[in-house]
BANU-908360 format. One record per residue (C-alpha): residue in one letter; y, z, x; residue number from 1. Coordinates in Angstrom, 1 decimal, decimal comma. Layout:
N
atom r A; y Y; z Z; x X; k NUM
...
end
This chain:
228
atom r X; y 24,5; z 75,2; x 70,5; k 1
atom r X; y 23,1; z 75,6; x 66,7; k 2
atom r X; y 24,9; z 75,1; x 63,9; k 3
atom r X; y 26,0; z 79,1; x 63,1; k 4
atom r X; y 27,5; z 79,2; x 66,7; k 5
atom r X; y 29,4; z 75,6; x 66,4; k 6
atom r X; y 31,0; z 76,7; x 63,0; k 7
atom r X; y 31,9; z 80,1; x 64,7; k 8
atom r X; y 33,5; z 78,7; x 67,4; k 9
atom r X; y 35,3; z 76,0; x 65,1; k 10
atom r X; y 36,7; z 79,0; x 63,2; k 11
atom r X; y 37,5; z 81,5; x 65,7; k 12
atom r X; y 38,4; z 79,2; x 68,7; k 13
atom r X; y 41,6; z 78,3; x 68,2; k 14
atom r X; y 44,5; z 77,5; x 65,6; k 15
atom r X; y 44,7; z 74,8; x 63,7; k 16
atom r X; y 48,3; z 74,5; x 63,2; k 17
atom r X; y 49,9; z 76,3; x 66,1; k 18
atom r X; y 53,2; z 74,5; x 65,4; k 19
atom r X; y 53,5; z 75,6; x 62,0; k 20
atom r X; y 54,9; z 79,1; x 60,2; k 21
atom r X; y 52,5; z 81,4; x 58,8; k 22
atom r X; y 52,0; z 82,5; x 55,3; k 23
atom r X; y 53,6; z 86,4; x 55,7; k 24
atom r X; y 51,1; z 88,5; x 54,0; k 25
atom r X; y 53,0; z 89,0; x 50,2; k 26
atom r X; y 53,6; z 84,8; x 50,5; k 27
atom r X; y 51,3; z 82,4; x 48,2; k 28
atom r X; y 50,0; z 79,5; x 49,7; k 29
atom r X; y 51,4; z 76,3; x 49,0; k 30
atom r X; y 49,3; z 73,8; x 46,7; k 31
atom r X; y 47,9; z 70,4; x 48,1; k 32
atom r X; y 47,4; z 67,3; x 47,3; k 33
atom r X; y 44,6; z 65,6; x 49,1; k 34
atom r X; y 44,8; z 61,6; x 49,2; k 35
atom r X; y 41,5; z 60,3; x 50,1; k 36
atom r X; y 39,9; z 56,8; x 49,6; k 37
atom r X; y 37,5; z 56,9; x 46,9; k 38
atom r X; y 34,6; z 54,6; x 45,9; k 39
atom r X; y 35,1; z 51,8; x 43,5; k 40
atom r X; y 36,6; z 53,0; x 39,9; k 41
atom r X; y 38,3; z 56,3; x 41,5; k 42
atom r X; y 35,1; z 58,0; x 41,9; k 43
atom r X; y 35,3; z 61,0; x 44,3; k 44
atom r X; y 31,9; z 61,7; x 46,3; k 45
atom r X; y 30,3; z 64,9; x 46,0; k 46
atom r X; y 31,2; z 66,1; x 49,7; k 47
atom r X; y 34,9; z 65,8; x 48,6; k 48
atom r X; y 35,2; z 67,5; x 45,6; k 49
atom r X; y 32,9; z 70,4; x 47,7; k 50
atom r X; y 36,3; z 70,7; x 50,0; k 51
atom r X; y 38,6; z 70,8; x 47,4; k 52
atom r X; y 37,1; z 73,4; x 45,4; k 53
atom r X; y 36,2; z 75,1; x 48,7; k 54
atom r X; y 40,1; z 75,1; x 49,5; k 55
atom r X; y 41,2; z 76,1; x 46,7; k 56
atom r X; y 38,8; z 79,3; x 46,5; k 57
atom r X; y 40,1; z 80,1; x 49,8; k 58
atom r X; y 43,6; z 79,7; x 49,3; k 59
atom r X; y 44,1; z 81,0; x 45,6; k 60
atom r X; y 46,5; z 77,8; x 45,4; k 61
atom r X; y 46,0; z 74,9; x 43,5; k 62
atom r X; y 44,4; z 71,8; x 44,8; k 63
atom r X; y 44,8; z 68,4; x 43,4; k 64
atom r X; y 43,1; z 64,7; x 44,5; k 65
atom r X; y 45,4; z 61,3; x 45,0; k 66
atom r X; y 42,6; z 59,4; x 45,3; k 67
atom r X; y 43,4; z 55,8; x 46,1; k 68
atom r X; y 41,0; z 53,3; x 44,2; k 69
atom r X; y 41,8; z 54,9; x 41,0; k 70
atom r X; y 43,4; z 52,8; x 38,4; k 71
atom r X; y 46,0; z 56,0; x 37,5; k 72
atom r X; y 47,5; z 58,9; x 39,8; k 73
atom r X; y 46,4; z 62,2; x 38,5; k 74
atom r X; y 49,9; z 63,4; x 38,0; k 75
atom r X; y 51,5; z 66,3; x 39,8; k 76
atom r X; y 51,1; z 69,8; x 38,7; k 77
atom r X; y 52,8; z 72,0; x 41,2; k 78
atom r X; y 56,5; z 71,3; x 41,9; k 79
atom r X; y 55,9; z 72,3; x 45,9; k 80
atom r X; y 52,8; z 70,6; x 48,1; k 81
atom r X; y 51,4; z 69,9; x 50,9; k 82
atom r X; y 50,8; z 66,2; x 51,1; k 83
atom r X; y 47,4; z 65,9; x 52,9; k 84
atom r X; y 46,1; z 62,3; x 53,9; k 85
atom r X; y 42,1; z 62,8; x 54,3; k 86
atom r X; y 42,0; z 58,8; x 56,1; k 87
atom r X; y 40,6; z 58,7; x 59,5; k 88
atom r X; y 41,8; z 55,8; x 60,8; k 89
atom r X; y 45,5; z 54,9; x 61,2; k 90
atom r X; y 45,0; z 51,4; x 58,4; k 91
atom r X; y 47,2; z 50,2; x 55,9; k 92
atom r X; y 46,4; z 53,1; x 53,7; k 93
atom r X; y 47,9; z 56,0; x 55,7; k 94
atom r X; y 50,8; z 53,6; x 57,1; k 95
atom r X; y 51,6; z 52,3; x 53,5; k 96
atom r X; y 50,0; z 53,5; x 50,7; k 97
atom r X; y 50,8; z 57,7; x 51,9; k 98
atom r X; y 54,4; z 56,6; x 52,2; k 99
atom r X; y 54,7; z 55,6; x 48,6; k 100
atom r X; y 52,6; z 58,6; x 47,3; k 101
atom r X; y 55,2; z 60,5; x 49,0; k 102
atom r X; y 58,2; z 58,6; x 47,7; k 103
atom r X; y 56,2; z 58,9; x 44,0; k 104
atom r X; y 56,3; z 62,7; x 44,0; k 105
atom r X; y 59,3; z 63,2; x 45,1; k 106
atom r X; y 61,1; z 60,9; x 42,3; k 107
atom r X; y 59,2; z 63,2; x 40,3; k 108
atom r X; y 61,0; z 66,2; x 41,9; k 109
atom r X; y 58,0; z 67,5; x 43,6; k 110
atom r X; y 59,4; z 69,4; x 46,9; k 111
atom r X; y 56,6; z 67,5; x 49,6; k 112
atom r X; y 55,9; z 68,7; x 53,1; k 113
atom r X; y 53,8; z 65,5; x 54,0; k 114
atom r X; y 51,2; z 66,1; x 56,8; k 115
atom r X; y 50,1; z 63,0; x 58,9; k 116
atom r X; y 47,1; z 61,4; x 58,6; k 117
atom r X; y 43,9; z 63,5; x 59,6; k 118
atom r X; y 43,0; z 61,0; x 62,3; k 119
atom r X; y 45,9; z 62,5; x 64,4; k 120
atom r X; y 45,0; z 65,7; x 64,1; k 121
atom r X; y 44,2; z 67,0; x 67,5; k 122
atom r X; y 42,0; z 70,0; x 65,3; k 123
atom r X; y 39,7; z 67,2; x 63,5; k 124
atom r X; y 39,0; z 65,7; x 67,2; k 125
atom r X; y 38,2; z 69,4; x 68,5; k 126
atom r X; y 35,4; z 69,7; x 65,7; k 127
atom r X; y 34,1; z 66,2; x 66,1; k 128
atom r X; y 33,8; z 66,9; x 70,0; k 129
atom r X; y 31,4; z 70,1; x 69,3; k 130
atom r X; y 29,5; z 68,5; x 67,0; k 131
atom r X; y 28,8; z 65,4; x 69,0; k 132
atom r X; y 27,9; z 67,4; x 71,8; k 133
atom r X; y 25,2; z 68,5; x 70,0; k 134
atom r X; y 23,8; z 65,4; x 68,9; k 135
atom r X; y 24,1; z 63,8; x 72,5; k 136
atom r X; y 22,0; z 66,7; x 73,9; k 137
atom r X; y 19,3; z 66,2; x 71,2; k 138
atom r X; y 18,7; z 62,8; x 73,7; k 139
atom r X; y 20,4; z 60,5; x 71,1; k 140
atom r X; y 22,9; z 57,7; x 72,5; k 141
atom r X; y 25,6; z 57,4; x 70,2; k 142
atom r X; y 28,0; z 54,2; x 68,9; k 143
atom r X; y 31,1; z 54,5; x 66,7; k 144
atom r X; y 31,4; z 52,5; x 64,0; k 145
atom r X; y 34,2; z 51,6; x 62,1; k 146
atom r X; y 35,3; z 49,7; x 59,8; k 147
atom r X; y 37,3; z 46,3; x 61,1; k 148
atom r X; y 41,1; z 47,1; x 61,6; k 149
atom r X; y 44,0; z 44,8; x 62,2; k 150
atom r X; y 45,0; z 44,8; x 65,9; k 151
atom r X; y 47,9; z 46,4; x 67,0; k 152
atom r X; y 48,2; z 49,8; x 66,4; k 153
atom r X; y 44,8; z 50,6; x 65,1; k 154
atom r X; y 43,1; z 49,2; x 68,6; k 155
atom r X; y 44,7; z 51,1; x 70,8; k 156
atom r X; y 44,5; z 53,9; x 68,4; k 157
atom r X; y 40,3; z 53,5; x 68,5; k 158
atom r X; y 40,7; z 53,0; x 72,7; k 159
atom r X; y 41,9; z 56,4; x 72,6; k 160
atom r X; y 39,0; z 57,8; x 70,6; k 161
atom r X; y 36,3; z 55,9; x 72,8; k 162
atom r X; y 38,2; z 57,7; x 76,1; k 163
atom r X; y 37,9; z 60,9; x 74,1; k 164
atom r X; y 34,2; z 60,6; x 73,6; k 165
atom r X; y 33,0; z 58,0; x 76,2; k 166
atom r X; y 31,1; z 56,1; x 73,8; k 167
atom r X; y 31,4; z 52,7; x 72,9; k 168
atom r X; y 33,0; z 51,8; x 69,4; k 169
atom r X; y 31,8; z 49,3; x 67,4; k 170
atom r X; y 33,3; z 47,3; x 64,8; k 171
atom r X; y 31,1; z 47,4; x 61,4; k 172
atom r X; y 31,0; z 43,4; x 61,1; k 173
atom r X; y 29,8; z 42,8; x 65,0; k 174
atom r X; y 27,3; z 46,0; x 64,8; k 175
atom r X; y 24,2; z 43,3; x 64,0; k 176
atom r X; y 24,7; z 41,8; x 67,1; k 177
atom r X; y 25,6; z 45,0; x 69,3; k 178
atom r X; y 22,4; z 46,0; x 68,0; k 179
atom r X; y 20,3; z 43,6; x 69,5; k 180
atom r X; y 21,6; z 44,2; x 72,5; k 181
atom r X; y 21,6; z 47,8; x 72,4; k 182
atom r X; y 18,3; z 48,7; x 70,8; k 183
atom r X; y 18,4; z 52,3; x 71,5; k 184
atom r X; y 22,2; z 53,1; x 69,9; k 185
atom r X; y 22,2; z 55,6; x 66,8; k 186
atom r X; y 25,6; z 54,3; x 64,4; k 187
atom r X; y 27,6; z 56,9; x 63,6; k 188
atom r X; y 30,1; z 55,9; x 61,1; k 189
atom r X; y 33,5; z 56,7; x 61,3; k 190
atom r X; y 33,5; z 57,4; x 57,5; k 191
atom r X; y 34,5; z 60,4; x 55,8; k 192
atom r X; y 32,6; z 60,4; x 53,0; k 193
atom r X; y 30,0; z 58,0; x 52,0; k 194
atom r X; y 30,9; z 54,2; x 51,5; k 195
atom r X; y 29,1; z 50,7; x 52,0; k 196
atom r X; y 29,5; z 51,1; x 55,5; k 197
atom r X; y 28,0; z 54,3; x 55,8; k 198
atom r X; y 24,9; z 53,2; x 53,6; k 199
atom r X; y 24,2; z 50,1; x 55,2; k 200
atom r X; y 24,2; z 52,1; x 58,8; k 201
atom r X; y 22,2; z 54,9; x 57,1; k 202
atom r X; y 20,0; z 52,3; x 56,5; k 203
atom r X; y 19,3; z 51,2; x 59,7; k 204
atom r X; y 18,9; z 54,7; x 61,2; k 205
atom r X; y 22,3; z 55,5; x 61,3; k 206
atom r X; y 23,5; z 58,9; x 61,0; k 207
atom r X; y 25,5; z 60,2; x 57,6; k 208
atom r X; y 29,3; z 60,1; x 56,7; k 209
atom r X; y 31,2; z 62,8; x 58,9; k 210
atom r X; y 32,0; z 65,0; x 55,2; k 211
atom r X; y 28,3; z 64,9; x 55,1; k 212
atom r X; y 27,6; z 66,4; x 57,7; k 213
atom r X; y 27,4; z 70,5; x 57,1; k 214
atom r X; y 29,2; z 71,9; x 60,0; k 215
atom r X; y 31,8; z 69,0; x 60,1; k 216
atom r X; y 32,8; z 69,7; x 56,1; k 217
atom r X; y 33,0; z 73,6; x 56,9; k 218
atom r X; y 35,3; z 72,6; x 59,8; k 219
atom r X; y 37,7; z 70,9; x 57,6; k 220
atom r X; y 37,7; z 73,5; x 55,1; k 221
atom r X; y 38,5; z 76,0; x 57,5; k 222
atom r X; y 41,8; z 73,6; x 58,8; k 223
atom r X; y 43,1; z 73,0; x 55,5; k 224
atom r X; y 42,4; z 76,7; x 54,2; k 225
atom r X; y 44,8; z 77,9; x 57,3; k 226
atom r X; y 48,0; z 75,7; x 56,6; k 227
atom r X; y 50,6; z 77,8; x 55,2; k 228
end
């Protein structure tokens, strides 16, 4: 597989949303708001604000960032959204922080059709799938990385994405040691867009943050661009 026929597939394969009404052809698509992490200060990496704009183009609708380590929420333009959590992993930000964005818009009398987290979408895991595939047959053994998570929830969350994959995942602060004794492993973190974590591992041969990665950000445009 190369990278034209993986983002083909990824676009023509299958429906994103099968559950969810289509836009009829004279309806405008609905505007979204995007809540992502963020680096320190509110800033919004590069690979981000490439989505959003991408989105936007594709939808002729408004897109607008919640991004979560800024001091100030950008304050709602469009009275009707999607509310789109761009978190990975099921942590305290999409089980807290999304439900109070949500309650924060609509005291503001935005209409919001909140979406879950990105993590549970079974279209994400279909895109990750193809593109590990490809990376495994280039001969590379892969680990998981991801940040530490509280147990509970979150660990049986990350057993189900180590069945899905068959490869071992790795918390960031035991990856030193794991290291030693795997030698051979290539981190991949399970990062969105870069971070500390994602630089440290890229550091140590690791591979970049999934948004990064061309054929990964395309796929993700292509999901968002297709909700109603």
């Amino acid at each position: 597989m190369n990278r034209n026929h993986l983002t083909t597939s990824v676009q023509g394969a299958f429906d994103p949303w099968p559950l969810l009404r289509k836009r009829g052809e004279s309806g405008g698509a609905t505007a979204l708001r995007l809540v992502v992490h963020g680096r320190s200060g509110g800033l919004v990496p590069p690979c981000v604000r490439e989505i959003s704009v991408a989105v936007a183009e594709c939808r002729a609708a408004p897109v607008e960032l919640e991004v979560l380590t800024a001091e100030v929420p950008t304050a709602a333009q469009c009275d009707s959204q999607w509310l789109v959590p761009l978190l990975l992993l099921p942590g305290s930000h999409a089980r807290s922080d999304v439900p109070l964005i949500r309650d924060r818009l609509r005291s503001e009398g935005v209409v919001v059709k909140p979406l879950p987290f990105l993590g549970s979408w079974e279209c994400w895991w279909v895109l990750m799938s193809r593109w590990i595939e490809v990376v495994v047959a280039q001969n590379r053994s892969l680990a998981l990385v991801h940040h530490p998570l509280r147990p509970g929830l979150s660990d049986r969350f990350l057993i189900s994405v180590q069945r899905r994959f068959g490869l071992p995942v790795v918390a960031f602060d035991v990856w030193d040691q794991f290291a030693k004794n795997q030698p051979n492993m290539v981190p991949l973190p399970l990062s969105l867009a870069p971070n500390r974590m994602s630089e440290a591992l890229g550091q140590a041969g690791g591979l970049p943050s999934l948004l990064e990665v061309p054929e990964l950000r395309q796929g993700l445009i292509h999901c968002l661009a297709a909700l109603p």
